[in-house]
N, CA and C atoms as a LAMMPS dump frame, in Angstrom:
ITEM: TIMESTEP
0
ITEM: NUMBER OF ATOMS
180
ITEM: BOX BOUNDS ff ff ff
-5.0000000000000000e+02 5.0000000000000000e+02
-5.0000000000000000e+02 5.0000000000000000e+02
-5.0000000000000000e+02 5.0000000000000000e+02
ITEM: ATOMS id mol type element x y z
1 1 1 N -67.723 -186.095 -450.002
2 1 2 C -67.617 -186.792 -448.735
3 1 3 C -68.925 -186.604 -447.979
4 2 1 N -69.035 -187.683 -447.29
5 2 2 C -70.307 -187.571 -446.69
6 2 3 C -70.893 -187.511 -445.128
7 3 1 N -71.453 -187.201 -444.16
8 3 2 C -70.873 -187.167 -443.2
9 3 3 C -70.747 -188.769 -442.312
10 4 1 N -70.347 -188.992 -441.189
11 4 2 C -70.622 -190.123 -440.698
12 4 3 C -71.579 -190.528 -440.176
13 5 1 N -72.4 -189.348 -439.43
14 5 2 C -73.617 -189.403 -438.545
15 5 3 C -74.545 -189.422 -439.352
16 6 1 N -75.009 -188.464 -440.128
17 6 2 C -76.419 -188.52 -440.82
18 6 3 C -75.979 -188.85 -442.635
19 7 1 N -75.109 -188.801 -443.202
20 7 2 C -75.396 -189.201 -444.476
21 7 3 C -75.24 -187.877 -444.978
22 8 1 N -74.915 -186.482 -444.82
23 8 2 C -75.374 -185.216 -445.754
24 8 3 C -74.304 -185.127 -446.521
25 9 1 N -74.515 -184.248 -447.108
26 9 2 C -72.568 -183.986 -447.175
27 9 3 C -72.114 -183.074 -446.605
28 10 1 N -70.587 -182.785 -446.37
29 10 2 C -69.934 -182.123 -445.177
30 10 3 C -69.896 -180.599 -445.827
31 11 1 N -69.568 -179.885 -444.84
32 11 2 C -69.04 -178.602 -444.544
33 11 3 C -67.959 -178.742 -444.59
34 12 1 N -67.098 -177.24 -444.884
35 12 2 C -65.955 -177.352 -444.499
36 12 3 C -65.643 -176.579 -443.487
37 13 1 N -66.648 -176.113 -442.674
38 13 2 C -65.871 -175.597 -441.508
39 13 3 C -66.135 -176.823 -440.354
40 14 1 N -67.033 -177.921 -440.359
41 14 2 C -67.331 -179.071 -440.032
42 14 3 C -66.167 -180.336 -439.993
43 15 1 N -65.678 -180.161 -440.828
44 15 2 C -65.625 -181.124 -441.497
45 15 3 C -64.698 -182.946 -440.747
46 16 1 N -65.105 -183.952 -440.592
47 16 2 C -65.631 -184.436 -441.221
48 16 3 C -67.091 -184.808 -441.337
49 17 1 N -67.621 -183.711 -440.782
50 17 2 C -69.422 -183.822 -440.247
51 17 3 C -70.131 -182.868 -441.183
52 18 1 N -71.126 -182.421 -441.378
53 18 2 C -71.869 -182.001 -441.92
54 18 3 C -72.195 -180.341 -441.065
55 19 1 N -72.301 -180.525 -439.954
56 19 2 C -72.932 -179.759 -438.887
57 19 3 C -72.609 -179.909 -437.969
58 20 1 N -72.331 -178.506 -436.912
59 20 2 C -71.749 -178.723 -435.457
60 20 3 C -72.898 -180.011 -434.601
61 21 1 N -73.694 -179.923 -435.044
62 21 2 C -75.254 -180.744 -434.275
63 21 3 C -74.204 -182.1 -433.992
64 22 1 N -74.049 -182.838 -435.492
65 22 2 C -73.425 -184.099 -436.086
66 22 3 C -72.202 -183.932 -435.615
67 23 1 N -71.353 -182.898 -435.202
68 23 2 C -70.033 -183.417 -434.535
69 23 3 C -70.132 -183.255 -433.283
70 24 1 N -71.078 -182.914 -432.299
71 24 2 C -71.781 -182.915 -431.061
72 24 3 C -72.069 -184.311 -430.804
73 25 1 N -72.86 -184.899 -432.256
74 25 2 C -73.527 -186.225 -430.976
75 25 3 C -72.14 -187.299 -431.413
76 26 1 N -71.052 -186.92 -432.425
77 26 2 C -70.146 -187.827 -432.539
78 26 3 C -69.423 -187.688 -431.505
79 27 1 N -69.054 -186.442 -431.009
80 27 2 C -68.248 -186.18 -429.378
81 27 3 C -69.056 -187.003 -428.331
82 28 1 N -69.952 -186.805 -428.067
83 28 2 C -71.014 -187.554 -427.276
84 28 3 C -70.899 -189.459 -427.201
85 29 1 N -70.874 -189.765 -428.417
86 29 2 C -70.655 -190.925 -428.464
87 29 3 C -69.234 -191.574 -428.338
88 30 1 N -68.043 -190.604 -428.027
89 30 2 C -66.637 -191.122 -427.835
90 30 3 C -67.046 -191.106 -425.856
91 31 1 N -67.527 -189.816 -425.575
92 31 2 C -67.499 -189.239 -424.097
93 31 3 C -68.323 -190.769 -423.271
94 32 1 N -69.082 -190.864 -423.962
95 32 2 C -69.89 -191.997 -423.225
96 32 3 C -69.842 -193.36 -423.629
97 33 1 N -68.573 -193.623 -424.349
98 33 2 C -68.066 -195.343 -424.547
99 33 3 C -68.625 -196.051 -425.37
100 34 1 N -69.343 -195.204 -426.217
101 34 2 C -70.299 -196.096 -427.688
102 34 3 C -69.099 -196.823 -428.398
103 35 1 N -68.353 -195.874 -428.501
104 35 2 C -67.096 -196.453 -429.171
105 35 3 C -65.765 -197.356 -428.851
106 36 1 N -65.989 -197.577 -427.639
107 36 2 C -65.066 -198.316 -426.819
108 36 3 C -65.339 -199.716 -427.599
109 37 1 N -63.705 -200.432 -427.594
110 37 2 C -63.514 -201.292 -428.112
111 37 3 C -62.991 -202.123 -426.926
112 38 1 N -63.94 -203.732 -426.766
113 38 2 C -63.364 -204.561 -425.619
114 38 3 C -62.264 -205.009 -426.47
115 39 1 N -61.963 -205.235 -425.134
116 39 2 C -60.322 -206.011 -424.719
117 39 3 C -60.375 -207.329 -424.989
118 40 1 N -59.219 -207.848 -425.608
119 40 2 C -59.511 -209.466 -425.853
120 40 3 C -58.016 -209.786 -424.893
121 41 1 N -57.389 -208.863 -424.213
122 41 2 C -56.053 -209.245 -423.749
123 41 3 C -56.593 -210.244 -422.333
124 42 1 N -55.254 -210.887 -422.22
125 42 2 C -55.608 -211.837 -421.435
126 42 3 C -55.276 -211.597 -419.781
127 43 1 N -54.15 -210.029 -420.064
128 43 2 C -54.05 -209.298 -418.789
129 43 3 C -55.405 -208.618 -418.229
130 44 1 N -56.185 -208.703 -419.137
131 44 2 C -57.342 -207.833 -418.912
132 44 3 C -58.362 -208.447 -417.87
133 45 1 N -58.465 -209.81 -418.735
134 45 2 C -59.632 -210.457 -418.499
135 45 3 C -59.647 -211.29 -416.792
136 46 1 N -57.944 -211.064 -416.495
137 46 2 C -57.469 -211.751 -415.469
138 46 3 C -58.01 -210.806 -414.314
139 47 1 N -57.21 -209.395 -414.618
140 47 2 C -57.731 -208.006 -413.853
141 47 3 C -59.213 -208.204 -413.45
142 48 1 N -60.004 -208.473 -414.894
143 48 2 C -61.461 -208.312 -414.242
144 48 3 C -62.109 -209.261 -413.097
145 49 1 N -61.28 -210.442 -413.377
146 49 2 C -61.891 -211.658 -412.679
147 49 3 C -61.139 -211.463 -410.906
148 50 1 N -60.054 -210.922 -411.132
149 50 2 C -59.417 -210.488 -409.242
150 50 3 C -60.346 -209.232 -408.591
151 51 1 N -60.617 -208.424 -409.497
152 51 2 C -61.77 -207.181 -408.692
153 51 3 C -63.066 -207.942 -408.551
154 52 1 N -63.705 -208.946 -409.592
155 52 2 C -64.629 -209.46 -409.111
156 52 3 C -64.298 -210.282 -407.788
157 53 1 N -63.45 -210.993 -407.222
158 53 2 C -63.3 -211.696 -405.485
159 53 3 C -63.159 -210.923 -405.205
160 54 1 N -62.466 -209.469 -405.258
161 54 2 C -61.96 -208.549 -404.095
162 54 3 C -63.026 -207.616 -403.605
163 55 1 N -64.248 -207.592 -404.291
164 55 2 C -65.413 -206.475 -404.055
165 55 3 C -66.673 -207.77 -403.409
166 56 1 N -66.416 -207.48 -401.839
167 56 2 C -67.503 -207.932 -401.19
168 56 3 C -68.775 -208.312 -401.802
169 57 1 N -69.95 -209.488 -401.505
170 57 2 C -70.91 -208.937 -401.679
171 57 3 C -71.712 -208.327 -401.482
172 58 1 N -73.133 -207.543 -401.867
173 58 2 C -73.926 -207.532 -400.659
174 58 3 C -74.936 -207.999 -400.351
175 59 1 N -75.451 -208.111 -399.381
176 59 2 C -77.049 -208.904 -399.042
177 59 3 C -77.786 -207.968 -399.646
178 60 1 N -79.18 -208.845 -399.717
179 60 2 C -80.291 -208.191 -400.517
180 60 3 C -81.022 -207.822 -399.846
């Protein structure tokens, strides 16, 4: 098995990563939305479009 981040192969105290380093920047990349999957729902898209009228603008 190989890891996901860099390609090595894994550890098993790692595992499914290679190295705490490689399961650091995979935590990193859940924490900060790399991995976020958009929404195709149609409750969603409605939500986004009512906060966009409800948030003032502002002048420049």
């Amino acid at each position: 098995m190989s890891c996901p981040i860099c390609g090595e192969n894994t550890e098993h105290a790692f595992r499914p990563f290679c190295s705490k380093r490689c399961a650091d920047i995979d935590l990193a990349k859940w924490l900060n939305g790399s991995y976020a999957v958009p929404s195709q729902r149609e409750e969603d898209m409605d939500a986004e479009l009512d906060e966009a009228e409800i948030k003032p603008s502002r002048p420049h």
